[in-house]
N, C-alpha and C positions, 0 to 999 in steps of 0.2 A: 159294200160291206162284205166281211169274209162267211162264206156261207159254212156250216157247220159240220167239214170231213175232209177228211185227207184232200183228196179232190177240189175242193173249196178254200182251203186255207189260202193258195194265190191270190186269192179275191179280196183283201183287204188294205190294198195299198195305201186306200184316201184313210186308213185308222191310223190314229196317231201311232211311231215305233215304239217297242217296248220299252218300258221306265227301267234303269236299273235294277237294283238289287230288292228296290221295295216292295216288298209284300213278299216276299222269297222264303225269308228263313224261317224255320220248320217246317216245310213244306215236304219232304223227305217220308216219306211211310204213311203221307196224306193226315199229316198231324196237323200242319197251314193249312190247309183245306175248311176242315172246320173252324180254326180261329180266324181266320181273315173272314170269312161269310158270319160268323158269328158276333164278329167288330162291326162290320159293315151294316148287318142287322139292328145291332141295338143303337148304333150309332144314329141311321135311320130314322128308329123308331124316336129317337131323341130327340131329333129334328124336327119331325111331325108333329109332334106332340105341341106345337106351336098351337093347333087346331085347338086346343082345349083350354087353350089362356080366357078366351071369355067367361068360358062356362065358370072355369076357377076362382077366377077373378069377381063376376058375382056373386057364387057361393060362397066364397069367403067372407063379404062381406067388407073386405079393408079400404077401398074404395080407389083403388086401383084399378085404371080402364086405359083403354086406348094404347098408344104408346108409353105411357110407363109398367103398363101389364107386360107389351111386348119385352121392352129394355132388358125388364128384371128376368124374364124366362132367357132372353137370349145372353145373359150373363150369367145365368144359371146353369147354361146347355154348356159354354163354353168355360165355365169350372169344373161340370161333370168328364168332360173328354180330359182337360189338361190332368185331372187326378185320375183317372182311369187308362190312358194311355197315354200321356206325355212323358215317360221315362220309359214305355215299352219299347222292346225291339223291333225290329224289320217292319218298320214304315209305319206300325199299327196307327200311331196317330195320324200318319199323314191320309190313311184309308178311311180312320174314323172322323175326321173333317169334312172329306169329300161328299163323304155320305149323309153323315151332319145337314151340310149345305141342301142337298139333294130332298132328302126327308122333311127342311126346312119348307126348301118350294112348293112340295107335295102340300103339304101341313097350310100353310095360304093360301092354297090355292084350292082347299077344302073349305077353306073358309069363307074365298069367294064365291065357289060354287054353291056354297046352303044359307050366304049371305042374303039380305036385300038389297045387293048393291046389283048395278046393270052393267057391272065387269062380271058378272056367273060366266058366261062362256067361257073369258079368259081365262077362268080358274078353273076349268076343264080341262083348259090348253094346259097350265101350271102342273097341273095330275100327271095328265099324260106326259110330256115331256120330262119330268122329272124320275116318274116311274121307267120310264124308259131305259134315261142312262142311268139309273141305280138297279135296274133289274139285267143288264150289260154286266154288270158286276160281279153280282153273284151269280149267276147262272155260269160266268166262266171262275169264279170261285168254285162254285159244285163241281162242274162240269170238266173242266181241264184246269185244274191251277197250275201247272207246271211254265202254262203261257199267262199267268194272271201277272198282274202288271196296274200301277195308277194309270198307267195310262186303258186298262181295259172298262174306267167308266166315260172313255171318251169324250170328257168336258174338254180334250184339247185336241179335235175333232183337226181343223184346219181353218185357217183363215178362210174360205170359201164358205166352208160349213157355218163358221159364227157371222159371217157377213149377212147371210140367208136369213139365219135365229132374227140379229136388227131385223133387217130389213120388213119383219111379219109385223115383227115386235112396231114399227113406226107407221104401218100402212094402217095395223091396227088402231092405235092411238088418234093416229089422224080424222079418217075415215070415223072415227065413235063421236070426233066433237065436232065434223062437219055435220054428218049423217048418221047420228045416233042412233036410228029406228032400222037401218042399214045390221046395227052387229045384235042386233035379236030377234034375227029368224030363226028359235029355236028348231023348228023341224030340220032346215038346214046346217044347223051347228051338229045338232044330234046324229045326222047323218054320217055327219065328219068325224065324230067321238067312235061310230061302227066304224067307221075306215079305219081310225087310230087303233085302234082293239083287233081289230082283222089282221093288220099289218105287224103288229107286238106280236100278236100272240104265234103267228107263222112263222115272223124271225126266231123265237126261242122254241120254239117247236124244231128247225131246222138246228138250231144247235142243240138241243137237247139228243137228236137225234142221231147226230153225228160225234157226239161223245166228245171225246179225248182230241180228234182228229182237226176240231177245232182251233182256228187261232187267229186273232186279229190282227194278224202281220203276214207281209205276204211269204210265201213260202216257192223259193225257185229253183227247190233240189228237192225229189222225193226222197224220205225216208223210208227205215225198214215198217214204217207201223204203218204207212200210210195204205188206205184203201179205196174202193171206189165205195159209196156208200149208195145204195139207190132205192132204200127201202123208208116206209114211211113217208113225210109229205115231201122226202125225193122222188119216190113213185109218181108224185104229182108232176111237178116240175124241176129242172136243173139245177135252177140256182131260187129255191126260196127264200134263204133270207135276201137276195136281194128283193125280190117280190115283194117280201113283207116290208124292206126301207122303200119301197117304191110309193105302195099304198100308203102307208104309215104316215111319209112326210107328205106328200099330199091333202090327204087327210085333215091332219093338224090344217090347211089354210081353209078346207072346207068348214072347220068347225068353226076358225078365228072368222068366214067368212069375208075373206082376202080374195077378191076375182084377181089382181094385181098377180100377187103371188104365188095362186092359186097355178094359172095358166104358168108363168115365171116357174115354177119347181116342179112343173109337168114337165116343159119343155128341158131341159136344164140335165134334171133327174134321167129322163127318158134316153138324154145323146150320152149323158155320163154310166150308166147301165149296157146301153149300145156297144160304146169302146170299151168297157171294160171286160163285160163279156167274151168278146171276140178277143181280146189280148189274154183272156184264162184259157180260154176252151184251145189254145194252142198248146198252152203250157199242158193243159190237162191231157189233151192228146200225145203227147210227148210220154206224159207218164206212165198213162192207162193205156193206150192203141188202139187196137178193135176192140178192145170190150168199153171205151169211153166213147166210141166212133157208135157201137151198139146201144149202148144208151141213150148217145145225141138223138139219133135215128128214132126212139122208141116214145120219149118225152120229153115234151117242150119247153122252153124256158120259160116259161110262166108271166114274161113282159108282154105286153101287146106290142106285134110289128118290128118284133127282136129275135132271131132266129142262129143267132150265133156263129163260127165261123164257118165258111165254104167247106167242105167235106167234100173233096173227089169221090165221085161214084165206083 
């Protein structure tokens, strides 16, 4: 993932390229800025709101449960977007779908988790993953919209990337109706929820941090803005947002409590951080010299057993 500064911006190769023109216009005097984060919000929040079909549905009393409580909100969600942005400009709908979708998963998987069903962790999983790439979003919404992009909520990550998502998604499944008693080792899930939260909140800390300089495409010419950024949880280590994807996706298998995948996205994760590293920290030295050669030297990359590239003495 692209870590969040001049410096960092090479680091995003495996994100998807930038979408066209959508989500662009107005963005001029940081007027798109607020409406595209302000679509994507209430869009969101629309989505979510799935969570409160039960409660509604017996307060009302009409006698509406189950899947026709859902049917009728999720035709309601999807009349709300079409009359609110369906004839808007520059992509608004296509952002407030995404999000839509996103806030949807969130919103179930709320529902899981405070459910009596013995899917609660997966709906842990459902939070966190959804929170994720809807908070990708707007963070580079705030943060740099100049690079903001449908593709900056990363749902079209890579074939490798969505191959991994199955792959949890089926280990899981399997594994609950072999070995049911296997996916509610809460201490264990709970563990995995701190990793997922550790690893979130470092990633947008690192772009938070790095501003504008942020971008999730790679970048292999320096520009006039770009700088080296080393303050803040750069001070800590090099490359933190990948640290936070490291733990993060990790995480997420400790919580679905996947040994399968678990060790599979350690191993995986670990050699894809390795090469990509050492393919940045070239470029970066290219750009920066000694004062990135100074840095290397000073703080570490923040990976276990990752050390970036050779540096003549």
């Amino acid at each position: 993932m692209a870590e969040a500064r001049s410096r960092e911006s090479p680091r995003a190769r495996e994100e998807a390229t930038m979408a066209g023109a959508a989500g662009k216009a107005g963005r001029g005097a940081g007027g798109g800025r607020g409406r595209e984060a302000r679509t994507s919000l209430v869009a969101f929040a629309l989505g979510g709101s799935v969570a409160a079909v039960p409660l509604l549905a017996w307060a009302s009393g009409t006698g509406f449960q189950g899947r026709a409580a859902l049917a009728l909100h999720v035709a309601g969600v999807n009349a709300a977007l079409l009359l609110a942005w369906g004839r808007a400009p520059g992509g608004m709908y296509q952002i407030a779908i995404r999000a839509c979708f996103l806030g949807f998963a969130f919103g179930c998987g709320l529902l899981l988790s405070f459910g009596q069903s013995t899917w609660k962790h997966f709906g842990w999983y459902m939070c966190s993953l959804s929170l994720f790439h809807y908070s990708e979003y707007l963070v580079t919404a705030v943060n740099n919209p100049r690079s903001l992009s449908l593709d900056s909520f990363l749902l079209n990550h890579s074939f490798e990337y969505n191959m991994a998502a199955l792959s949890s998604w089926v280990e899981f499944t399997v594994e609950k109706f072999i070995c049911p008693e296997m996916k509610q080792v809460t201490w264990l899930s709970s563990a995995g929820l701190l990793m997922v939260a550790f690893g979130d909140c470092l990633r947008k800390a690192a772009m938070l941090t790095a501003g504008s300089n942020f971008n999730h495409i790679v970048q292999n010419e320096k520009s006039e803005t770009h700088t080296l950024v080393t303050t803040g949880v750069y001070g800590w280590f090099r490359h933190p947002a990948y640290v936070g994807w490291f733990y993060w996706s990790i995480g997420t298998q400790v919580l679905l409590c996947n040994p399968v995948c678990m060790v599979g996205y350690t191993l995986v994760s670990w050699r894809f951080f390795r090469e990509r590293i050492e393919e940045e920290e070239k470029t970066l030295i290219e750009f920066f010299r000694e004062e990135y050669i100074a840095y290397k030297r000073r703080v570490p990359t923040g990976l276990p057993f990752i050390r970036g590239v050779k540096v003549e003495p």
